[in-house]
C-alpha positions, 0 to 999 in steps of 0.5 A: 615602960618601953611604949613610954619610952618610944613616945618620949624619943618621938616627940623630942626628935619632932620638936628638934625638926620643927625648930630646925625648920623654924631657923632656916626659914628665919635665915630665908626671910633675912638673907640679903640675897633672897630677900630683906624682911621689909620685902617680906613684911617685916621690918621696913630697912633704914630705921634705927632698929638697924646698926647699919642703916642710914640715919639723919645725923644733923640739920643745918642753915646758914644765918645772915652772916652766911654761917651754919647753925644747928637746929635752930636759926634766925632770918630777918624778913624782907619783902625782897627775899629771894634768894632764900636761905641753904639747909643742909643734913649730916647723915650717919653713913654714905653715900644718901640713900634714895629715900632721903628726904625734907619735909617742910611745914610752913607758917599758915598762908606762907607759899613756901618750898624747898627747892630740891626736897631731895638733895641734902644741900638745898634751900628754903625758898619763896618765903613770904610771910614772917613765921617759924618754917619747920623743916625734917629730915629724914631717910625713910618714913619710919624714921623720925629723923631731925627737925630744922626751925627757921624763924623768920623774924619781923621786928619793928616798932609796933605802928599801932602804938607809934606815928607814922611819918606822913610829912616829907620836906626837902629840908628835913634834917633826920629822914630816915625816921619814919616813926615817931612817939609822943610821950607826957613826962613822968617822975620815973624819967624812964621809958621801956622802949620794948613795949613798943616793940612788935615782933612777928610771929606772935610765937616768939617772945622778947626774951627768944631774941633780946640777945641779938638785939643792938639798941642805940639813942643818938648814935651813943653806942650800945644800951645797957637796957631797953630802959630810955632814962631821960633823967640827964635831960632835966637838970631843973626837972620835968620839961616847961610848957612847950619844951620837949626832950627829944631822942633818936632810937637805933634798933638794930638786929645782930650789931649796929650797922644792922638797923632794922626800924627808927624811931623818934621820941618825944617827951612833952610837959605835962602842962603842954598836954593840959593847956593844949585840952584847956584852949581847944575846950575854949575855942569851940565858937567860931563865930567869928570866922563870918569876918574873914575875907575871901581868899584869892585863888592864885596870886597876881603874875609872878607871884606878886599881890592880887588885889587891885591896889583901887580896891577901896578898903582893901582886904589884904596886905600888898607884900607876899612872904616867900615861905620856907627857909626857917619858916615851917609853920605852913610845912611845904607851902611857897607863898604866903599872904595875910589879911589887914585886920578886921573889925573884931581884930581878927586875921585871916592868912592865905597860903600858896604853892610853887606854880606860877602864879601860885595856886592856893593851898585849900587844906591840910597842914600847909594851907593858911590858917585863920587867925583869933587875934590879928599878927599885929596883935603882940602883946597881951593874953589875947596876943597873935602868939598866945592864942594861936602861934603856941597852942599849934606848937603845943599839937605838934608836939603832943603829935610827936614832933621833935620841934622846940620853938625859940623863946619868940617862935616866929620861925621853927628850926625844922619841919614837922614829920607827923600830921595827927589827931592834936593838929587836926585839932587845931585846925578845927578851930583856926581852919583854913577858909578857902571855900570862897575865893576871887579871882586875881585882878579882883576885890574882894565882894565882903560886908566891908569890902565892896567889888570895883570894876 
């Protein structure tokens, strides 16, 4: 019993010195002037498993209109940013500890950086491609701190599914438009301007920025919706053929003097689309073109008539029309010229440039075009105006011209802004003929028209 005894005090007094040990061991490794447990491999300092340690708070940038938003905010993006946008940390303790530090995380392809990664106030700069630029910040490696999104938003009419701008004129009474649709008449009479719409990155959807998008058609203050509802523009109901409801769309980001992207929008007859289809069906022999006389290459000194008045027959009318004014047919052309009729009853038109002497417009929209029936020709199905005047007026508007000619469209009230796929059309089947030219001071050298000396 007394052996007994003797072991059982042993082993108590032996376990109260190893614990006594133990403990002060423990307060070695934690005493912050021996030494910290991150020193010695336990754990790291400034997580949040410390009371005490500095931790990352709140994260901030500034939006557009230099105000500080948290967690999350909106830039537009701008090819001409260089002054890249101010983030700042809030951090639970002062002062910043050394190990204080954003890591950013870029778009793919973007050459972005942050200009003191070190600093709690500093900047997001060189941004260059729209995208969702992830920014953490964070007081160590251990800890997971906060994380900044800024998104940097391109947002515009969508060019794959609207026309661009590819016609200027001085006279051009709505420049800023540099997009424009065409879109055939339907009884819901509304139009979603969002499916139009193209907003990169491709991560952010309508509904993550509708609230800050501020739409306007013609100037009429702020839509409701993105629903274009044409329904107070029909009081006999859809447009006739050649008539067009057209509208001028603002879209703006945060309020309306903010615009971001134009657009014109033009809402054609269904009859216009179906007659346009039927005359270009009907036109695809062009034989007739073999009638046509040459064309001059300038005209005559001050940009007066060509043609030698001995020239018997003659080929071409003795005025010159001065173009431009209300005159658009031929876009941006100066000078025009039109032939005298031939045997078949058929013109041919010739258009010229603002040198001295004229030089002759060769192609494209403001070159002189032929003509199936004679201007002379004024009455009738076969008349100049049917069977060319209308079905170009017809292209321009299934080209998302916003042009509506008079009842007698001799002259259009503005110029076109888009040369697309129905004008091209057109002119391949009335094309300018002006391969075969003469000289000024010349006759022309045709099967009915014979060269004098």
């Amino acid at each position: 019993m007394k052996n007994g005894k003797k072991n059982a005090m042993r082993s108590m007094i032996l376990l109260c010195s190893l614990g006594f040990w133990f403990s002060a061991l423990q307060i070695a490794l934690s005493d912050p002037i021996t030494g910290s447990a991150a020193d010695k491999g336990g754990q790291p300092a400034n997580t949040k498993s410390d009371g005490n340690a500095t931790q990352v708070n709140k994260v901030y940038a500034k939006n557009e209109d230099e105000v500080w938003q948290e967690d999350k905010v909106y830039r537009l993006f701008d090819t001409a940013f260089t002054d890249g946008v101010a983030i700042k940390a809030e951090l639970t303790t002062t002062p910043k500890p050394p190990d204080f530090e954003w890591i950013l995380t870029p778009p793919t392809g973007s050459g972005a950086t942050i200009d003191s990664p070190g600093d709690l106030i500093t900047s997001l700069t060189d941004i260059d491609v729209p995208g969702i630029y992830k920014l953490q910040a964070r007081c160590s490696t251990a800890d997971e701190g906060k994380t900044l999104s800024i998104i940097i938003l391109k947002v515009e009419f969508d060019p794959t599914k609207v026309n661009a701008r590819n016609l200027t004129h001085a006279d051009d009474n709505f420049p800023a438009y540099m997009k424009c649709i065409a879109v055939r008449y339907n009884e819901s009479e509304k139009l979603d301007l969002k499916d139009y719409l193209k907003i990169s990155p491709p991560d952010i959807s309508f509904s993550d920025i509708n609230n800050h998008l501020f739409w306007s058609v013609d100037n009429q203050g702020k839509m409701n919706s993105t629903i274009l509802d044409y329904s107070d523009n029909d009081e006999a109901g859809q447009p006739d053929l050649g008539e067009i409801f057209d509208y001028r769309v603002d879209l703006s980001f945060g309020d309306a003097s903010n615009v971001i992207d134009r657009l014109i929008v033009v809402i054609y007859s269904p009859d216009t689309e179906s007659s346009f289809a039927n005359w270009y069906a009907d036109n695809y022999d062009l034989t007739w073109l073999g009638e046509l006389p040459d064309v001059y290459s300038t005209l005559g000194s001050s940009n007066t008539d060509p043609e030698p008045a001995n020239c018997d027959p003659g080929c071409w009318e003795n005025n010159i029309d001065i173009l431009g004014g209300t005159n658009y047919y031929h876009h941006d052309a100066s000078f025009g010229m039109r032939s005298d009729k031939t045997p078949g009853g058929h013109g041919h038109q010739a258009c010229y440039d603002n040198s001295t002497p004229g030089k002759i417009i060769t192609s494209g929209i403001s070159a002189g075009t032929a003509d199936r029936s004679h201007y002379s020709k004024i009455l009738g199905a076969d008349s100049h105006m049917n069977v060319d005047v209308k079905p170009f007026i017809w292209a321009m508007q299934l080209d998302g011209n916003p042009i509506e000619a008079p009842t007698v469209p001799t002259n259009l009230p503005r110029p076109m802004m888009h040369f697309g796929l129905s004008l091209n059309r057109y002119l391949s089947r009335r094309p300018p003929r002006t391969a075969s030219q003469v000289t000024a001071g010349n006759c022309c050298d045709t099967a009915y028209c014979n060269t004098h000396p």
